[in-house]
N, C-alpha and C positions, 0 to 999 in steps of 0.2 A: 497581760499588757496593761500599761495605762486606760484611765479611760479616754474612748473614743468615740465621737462623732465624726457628722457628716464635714462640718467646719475642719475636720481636720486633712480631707481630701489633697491631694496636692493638685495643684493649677493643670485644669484638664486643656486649656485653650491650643487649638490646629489639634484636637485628638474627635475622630468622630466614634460615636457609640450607637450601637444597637438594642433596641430591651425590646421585646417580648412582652404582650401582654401588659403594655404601660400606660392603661387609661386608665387603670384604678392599685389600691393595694399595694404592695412589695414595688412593681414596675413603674408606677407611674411616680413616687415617692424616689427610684432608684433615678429615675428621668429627671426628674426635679432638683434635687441632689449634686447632679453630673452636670447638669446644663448651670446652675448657680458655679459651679467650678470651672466655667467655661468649654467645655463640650459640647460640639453641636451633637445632637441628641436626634436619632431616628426611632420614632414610636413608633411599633408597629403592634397592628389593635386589628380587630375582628368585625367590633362594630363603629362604624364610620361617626355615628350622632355623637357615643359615649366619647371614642377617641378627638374628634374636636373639639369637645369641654375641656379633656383632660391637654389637648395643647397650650389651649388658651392657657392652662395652668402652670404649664413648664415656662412657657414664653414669658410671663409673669418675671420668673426667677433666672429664665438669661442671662448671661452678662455675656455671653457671645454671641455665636448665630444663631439663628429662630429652627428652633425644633421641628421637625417635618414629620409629616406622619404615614406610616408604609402599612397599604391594607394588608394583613395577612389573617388567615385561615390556618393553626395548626392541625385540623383535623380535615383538611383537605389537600391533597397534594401538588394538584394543578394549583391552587392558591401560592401556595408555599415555592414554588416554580418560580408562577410567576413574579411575587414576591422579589425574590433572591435576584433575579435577572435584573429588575428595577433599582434593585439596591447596588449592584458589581457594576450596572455601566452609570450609576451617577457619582458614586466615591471615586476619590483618587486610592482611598483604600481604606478599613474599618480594620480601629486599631483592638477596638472589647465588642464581643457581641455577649450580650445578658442574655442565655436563654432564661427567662423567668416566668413564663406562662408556664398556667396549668390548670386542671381541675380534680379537683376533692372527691371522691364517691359518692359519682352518679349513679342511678341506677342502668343496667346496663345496656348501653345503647352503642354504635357502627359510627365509623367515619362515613367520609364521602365513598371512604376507598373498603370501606367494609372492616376498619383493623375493631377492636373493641375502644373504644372511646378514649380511655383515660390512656391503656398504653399509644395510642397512634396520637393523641394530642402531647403530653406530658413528653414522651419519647420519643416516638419516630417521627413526628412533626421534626423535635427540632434536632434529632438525627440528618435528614432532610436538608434541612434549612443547613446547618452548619456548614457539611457538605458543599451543598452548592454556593457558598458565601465562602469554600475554602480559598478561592483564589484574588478575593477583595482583603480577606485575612492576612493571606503571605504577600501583598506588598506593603503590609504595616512593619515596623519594626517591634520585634516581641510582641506581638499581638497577644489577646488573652480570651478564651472563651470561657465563662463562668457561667456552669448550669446550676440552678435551685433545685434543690433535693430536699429532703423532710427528715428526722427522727424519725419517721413512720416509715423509712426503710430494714429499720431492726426488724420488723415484722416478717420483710420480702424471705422470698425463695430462689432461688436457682433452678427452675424448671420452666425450661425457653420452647419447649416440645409443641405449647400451646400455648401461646400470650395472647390470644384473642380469643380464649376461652368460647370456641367451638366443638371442643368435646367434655371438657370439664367445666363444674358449677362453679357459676360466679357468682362471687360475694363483693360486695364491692370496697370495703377497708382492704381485704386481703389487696384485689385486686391495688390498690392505691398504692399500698405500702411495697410492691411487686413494680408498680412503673418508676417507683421513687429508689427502688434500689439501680433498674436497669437505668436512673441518672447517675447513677455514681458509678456504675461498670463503665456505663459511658464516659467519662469525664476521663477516668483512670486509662482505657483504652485508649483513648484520643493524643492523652500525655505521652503514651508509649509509641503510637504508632508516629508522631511529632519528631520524637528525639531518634528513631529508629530511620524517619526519612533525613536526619538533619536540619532539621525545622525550628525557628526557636519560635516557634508559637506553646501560650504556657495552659494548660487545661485545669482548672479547680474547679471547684464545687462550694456552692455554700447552704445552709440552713436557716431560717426565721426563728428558731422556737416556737413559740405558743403565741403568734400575733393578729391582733384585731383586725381581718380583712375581710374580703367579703365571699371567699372560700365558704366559712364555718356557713355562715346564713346560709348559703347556696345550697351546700349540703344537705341543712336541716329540713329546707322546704320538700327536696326529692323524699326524704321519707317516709317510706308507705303513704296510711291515711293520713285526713285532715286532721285526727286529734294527735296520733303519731309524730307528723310532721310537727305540730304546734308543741307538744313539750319536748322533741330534740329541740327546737328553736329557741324556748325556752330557757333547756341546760346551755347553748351555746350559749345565748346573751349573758348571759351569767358567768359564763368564763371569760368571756373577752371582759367582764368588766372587773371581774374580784382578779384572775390571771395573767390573762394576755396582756404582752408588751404592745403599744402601736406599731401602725404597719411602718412610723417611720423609725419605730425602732429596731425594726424586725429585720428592715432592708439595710440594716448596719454590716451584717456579714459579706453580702452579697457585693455591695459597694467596696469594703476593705479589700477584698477579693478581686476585686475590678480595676484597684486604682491603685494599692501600696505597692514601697517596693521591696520589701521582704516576702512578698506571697512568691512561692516554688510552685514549680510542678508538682500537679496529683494533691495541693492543698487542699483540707474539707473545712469551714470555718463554719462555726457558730456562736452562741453564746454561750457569756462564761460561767452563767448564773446556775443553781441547783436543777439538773437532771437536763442542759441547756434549753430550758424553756425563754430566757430573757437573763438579758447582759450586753456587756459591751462584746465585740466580736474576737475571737480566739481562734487558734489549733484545735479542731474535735476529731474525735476518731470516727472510722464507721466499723461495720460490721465485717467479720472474716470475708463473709461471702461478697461484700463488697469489693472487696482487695482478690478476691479471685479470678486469676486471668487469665483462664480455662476458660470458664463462664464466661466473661469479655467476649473471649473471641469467640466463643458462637452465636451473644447476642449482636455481635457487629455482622457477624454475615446471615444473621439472621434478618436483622436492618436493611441490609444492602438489598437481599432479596425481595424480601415485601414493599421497600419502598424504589428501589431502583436506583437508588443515588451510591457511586461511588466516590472515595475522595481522591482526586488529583494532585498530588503528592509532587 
């Protein structure tokens, strides 16, 4: 496709939006973005101090109504509850919600609710969240949920038996590239389950490539020891700066994803650049086991189970 930016959004004005995770990186760039297009813009962030700098920032770039900001917790699910509840009796209805939080392999640590960190934030958080935000969803017209997914789902497996790695060792890339896939089973089940109930809600996925956010850092500092930790940190800065696209270029897909109107059902967008690390945003493929919807449907009732949320169709 042409090239594209943000400036090329079409006019978001009476559309309200969702992001995840929009104080910093991908979300708050995708916030920024949306809300310049006229979108009121609901940030919902974790930490309260970080997320009011970052409104001050969207609010900055308004041209419509002033961005709000909604505490959430994806790795809690009383959070996430309550969350969702605050959000469905203040909208007349939420036409895109951006899942776009996440985190990078941490070393490995428990939700509130005990899931292993990366799948019950990355995942089932916003498993959860969507869910219960399913019915502020269906009174939008064509509504759209776009979950961020990574390249690093090539890696993932199909082995749902244990995703909280309570009997098997955890690694934590594997483990990443393993919540990153179960985004895109998710997305692909969502679309199906959508057009199966008669729904025209549109379910995509999109990718960053290789973009300067504050993921890598985060990463590098959990690594082992002090010296360990200091030259991952190291090799990161050194990618993000010879590499990595900015995160406001990274949030290119994710936005295309959100706002055009040729994006279908079950689309995964990234960039169009070598091996999509960086480009403007396109059609990417994912992995077989991506597109397996065998696999889907066990990791959805595997969802259902562990987090309790069903969708009201």
């Amino acid at each position: 496709m042409p090239h594209w930016t943000a400036a090329d959004i079409p006019d978001q004005t009476g559309r309200t939006v969702l992001v995840t995770g929009a104080n910093s990186g991908l979300g708050l760039r995708s916030a920024e973005a949306l809300a310049r297009r006229g979108a009121t813009v609901l940030m919902a962030c974790r930490n309260a101090e970080r997320a009011e700098a970052a409104r001050a920032t969207v609010a900055g770039a308004a041209t419509g109504r002033a961005p709000v900001v909604v505490t959430l917790d994806l790795a809690d699910l009383a959070s996430v509850r309550k969350a969702a509840a605050e959000v469905d009796g203040a909208v007349d209805r939420l036409d895109v919600l951006m899942n776009n939080a996440g985190l990078m392999a941490p070393p490995l640590s428990r939700t509130a609710d005990g899931f292993e960190v990366q799948f019950g934030t990355n995942h089932l958080g916003h498993f959860a969240l969507t869910g219960l935000l399913l019915p502020a969803l269906r009174r939008a017209t064509a509504p759209r949920v776009v979950t961020t997914s990574s390249g690093a789902h090539r890696m993932g497996r199909n082995r749902w038996d244990d995703p909280n790695y309570e009997r098997s060792t955890y690694r934590r890339w594997p483990a990443y590239a393993q919540s990153k896939l179960a985004n895109l089973l998710f997305t692909l089940e969502l679309g199906r389950r959508a057009v199966a109930h008669g729904s025209d809600l549109v379910a995509v996925a999109a990718h960053p490539g290789y973009a300067a956010t504050h993921l890598q850092t985060t990463s590098a500092q959990q690594t082992g020891g002090a010296l360990l930790s200091r030259v991952a940190g190291a090799f990161m800065a050194t990618g993000n700066r010879i590499v990595a696209q900015s995160d406001e270029a990274g949030a290119k897909p994710q936005l295309y994803a959100a706002t055009m109107a040729d994006v279908e059902q079950g689309d995964y967008y990234g960039p169009s650049g070598l091996f999509e690390l960086r480009g403007d945003p396109e059609r990417v493929d994912m992995t077989a086991a991506a597109r397996d919807a065998a696999a889907a449907g066990l990791l959805w009732s595997v969802s259902e189970e562990l987090t309790g949320v069903t969708y009201a169709w």
